[in-house]
C-alpha positions as semicolon CSV with decimal commas, in nm:
position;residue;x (nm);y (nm);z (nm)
1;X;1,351;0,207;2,813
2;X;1,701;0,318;2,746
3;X;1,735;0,709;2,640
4;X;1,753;0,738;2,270
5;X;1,626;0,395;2,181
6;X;1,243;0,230;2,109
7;X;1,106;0,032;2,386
8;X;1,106;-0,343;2,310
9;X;0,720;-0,247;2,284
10;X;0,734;-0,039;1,986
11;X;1,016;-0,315;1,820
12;X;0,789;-0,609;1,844
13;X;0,551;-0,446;1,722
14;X;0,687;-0,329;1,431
15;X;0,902;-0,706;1,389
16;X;0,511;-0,904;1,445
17;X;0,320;-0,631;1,215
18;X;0,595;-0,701;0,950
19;X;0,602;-1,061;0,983
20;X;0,187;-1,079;0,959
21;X;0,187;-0,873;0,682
22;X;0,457;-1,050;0,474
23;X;0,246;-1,401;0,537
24;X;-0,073;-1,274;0,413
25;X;0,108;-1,101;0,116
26;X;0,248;-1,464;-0,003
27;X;-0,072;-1,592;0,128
28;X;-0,243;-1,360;-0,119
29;X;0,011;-1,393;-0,433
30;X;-0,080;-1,723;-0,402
31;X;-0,513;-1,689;-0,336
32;X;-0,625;-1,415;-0,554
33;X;-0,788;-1,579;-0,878
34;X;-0,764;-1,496;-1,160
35;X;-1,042;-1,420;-1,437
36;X;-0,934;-1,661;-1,684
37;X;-0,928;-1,466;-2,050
38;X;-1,044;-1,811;-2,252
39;X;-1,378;-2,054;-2,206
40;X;-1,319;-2,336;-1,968
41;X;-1,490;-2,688;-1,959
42;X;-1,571;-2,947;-1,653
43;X;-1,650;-2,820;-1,338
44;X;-1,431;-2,504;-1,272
45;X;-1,568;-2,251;-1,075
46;X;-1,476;-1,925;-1,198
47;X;-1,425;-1,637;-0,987
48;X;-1,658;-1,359;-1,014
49;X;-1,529;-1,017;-1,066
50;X;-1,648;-0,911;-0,709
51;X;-1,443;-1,138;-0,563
52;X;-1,190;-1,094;-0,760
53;X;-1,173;-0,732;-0,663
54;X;-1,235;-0,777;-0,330
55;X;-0,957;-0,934;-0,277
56;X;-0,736;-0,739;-0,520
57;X;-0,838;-0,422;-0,299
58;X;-0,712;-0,634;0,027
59;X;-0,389;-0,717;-0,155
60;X;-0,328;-0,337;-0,259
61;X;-0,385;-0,266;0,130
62;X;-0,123;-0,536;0,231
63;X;0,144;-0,424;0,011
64;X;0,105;-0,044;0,161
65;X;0,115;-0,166;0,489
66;X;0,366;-0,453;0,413
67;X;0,567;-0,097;0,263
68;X;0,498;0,085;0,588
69;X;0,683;-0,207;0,766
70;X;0,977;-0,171;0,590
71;X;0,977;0,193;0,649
72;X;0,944;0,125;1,034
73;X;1,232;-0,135;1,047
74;X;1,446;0,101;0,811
75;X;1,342;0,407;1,124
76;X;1,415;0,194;1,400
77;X;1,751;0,107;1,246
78;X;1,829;0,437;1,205
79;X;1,734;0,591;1,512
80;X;1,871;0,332;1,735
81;X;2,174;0,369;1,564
82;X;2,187;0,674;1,613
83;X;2,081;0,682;1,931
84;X;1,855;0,988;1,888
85;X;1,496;0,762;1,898
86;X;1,237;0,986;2,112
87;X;0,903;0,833;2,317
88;X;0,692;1,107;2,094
89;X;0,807;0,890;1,780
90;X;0,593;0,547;1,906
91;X;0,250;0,680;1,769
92;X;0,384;0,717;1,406
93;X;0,525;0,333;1,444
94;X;0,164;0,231;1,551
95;X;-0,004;0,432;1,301
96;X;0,180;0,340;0,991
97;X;0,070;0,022;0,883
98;X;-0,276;0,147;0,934
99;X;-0,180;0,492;0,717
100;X;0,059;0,302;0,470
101;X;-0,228;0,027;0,413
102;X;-0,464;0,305;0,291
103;X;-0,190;0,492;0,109
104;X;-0,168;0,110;-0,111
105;X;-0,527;0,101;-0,185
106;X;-0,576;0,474;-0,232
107;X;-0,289;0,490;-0,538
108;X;-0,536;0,178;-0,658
109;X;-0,769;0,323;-0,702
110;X;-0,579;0,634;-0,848
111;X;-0,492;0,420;-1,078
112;X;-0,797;0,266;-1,202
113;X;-0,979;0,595;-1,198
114;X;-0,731;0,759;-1,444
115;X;-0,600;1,028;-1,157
116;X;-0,272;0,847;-1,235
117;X;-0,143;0,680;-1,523
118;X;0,017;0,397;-1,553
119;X;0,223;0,339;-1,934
120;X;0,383;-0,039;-1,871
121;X;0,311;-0,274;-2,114
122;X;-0,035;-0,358;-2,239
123;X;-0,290;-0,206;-2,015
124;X;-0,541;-0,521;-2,097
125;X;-0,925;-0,528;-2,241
126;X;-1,089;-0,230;-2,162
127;X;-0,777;-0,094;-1,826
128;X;-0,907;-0,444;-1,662
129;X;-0,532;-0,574;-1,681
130;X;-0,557;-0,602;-1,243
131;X;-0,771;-0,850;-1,314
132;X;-0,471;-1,100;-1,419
133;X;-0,163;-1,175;-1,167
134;X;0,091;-1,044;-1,403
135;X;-0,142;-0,775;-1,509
136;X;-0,099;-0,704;-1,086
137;X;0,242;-0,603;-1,043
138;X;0,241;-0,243;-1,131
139;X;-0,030;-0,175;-0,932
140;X;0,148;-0,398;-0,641
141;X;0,500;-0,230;-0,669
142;X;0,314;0,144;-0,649
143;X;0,104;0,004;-0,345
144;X;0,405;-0,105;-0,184
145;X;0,612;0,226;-0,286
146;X;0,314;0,485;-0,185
147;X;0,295;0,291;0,177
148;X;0,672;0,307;0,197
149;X;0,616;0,664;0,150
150;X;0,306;0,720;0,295
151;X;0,372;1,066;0,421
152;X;0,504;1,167;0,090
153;X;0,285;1,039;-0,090
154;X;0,000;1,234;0,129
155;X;0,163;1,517;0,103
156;X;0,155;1,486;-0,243
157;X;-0,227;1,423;-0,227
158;X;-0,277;1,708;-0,060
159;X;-0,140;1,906;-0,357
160;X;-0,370;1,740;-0,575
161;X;-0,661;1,812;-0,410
162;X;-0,606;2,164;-0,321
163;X;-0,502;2,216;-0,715
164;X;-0,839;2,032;-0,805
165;X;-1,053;2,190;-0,548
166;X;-0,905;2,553;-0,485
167;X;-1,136;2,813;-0,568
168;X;-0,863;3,083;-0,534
169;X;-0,514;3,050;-0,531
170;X;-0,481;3,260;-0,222
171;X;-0,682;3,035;-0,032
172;X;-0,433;2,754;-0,014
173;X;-0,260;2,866;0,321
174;X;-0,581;2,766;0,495
């Protein structure tokens, strides 16, 4: 490995991590169902709501890690530019898909629960707007932001929780 840049290791990857998680983002743009809002006739099999969030909570964890990729290709351009990359840095590139992933489903489910709000456009029958593609997208882009910045948005989460769970405001240094 040449001083100050990844090793082709760490590169690929980051390049085959990116490129996996892209493919089964399309892949699941185009497979979630949708729970159709009006009564269908013949033989269509509609999806039930389990499997409809199943795979909504999969698609929330590919667009954190799919933002965790981009993160990692925008760090590797940057330090190799720069020519300042360090070994100690290859841990975080392995980690953050994994870390980013549960950043996208944990701002979800944020979401859904009401710890965040979300104002855009009609919020659907009863919050259940995920449950249609278009209804989707907010929750997508913030699943794809909060894995872009996963440690940020952590960070963040740790303020939240020591605000909701702090018995004493001096105890936050622990």
């Amino acid at each position: 490995m040449e001083e100050g840049k990844p090793s082709k290791k760490v590169v690929l990857y980051v390049i085959v991590m990116t490129a996996v998680s892209m493919a089964a983002f399309v892949a699941l743009v185009a497979l979630v169902p949708v729970v159709p809002t009006e009564g269908l006739s013949g033989t269509v099999t509609v999806p039930t709501l389990t499997q409809v969030a199943v795979l909504t909570m999969v698609f929330m964890f590919i667009a954190g890690v799919l933002g965790g990729c981009l993160y990692s290709l925008r760090g590797l351009t940057k330090h190799t530019s720069a020519n300042d990359y360090s070994a100690s840095y290859d841990l975080s590139y392995y980690l953050r898909p994994i870390s980013s992933g549960i950043c996208g489903l944990m701002v979800f489910f944020l979401l859904l629960g009401g710890a965040l709000t979300l104002n855009i456009g009609s919020t659907g029958a009863g919050g259940m707007s995920w449950l249609t593609f278009a209804g989707r997208m907010p929750y997508i882009a913030l699943s794809l932001l909060a894995g872009y910045g996963s440690q940020e948005f952590m960070l963040k989460m740790k303020d939240v929780a020591d605000s909701i769970f702090a018995i004493h405001s001096e105890d936050k240094t622990k």
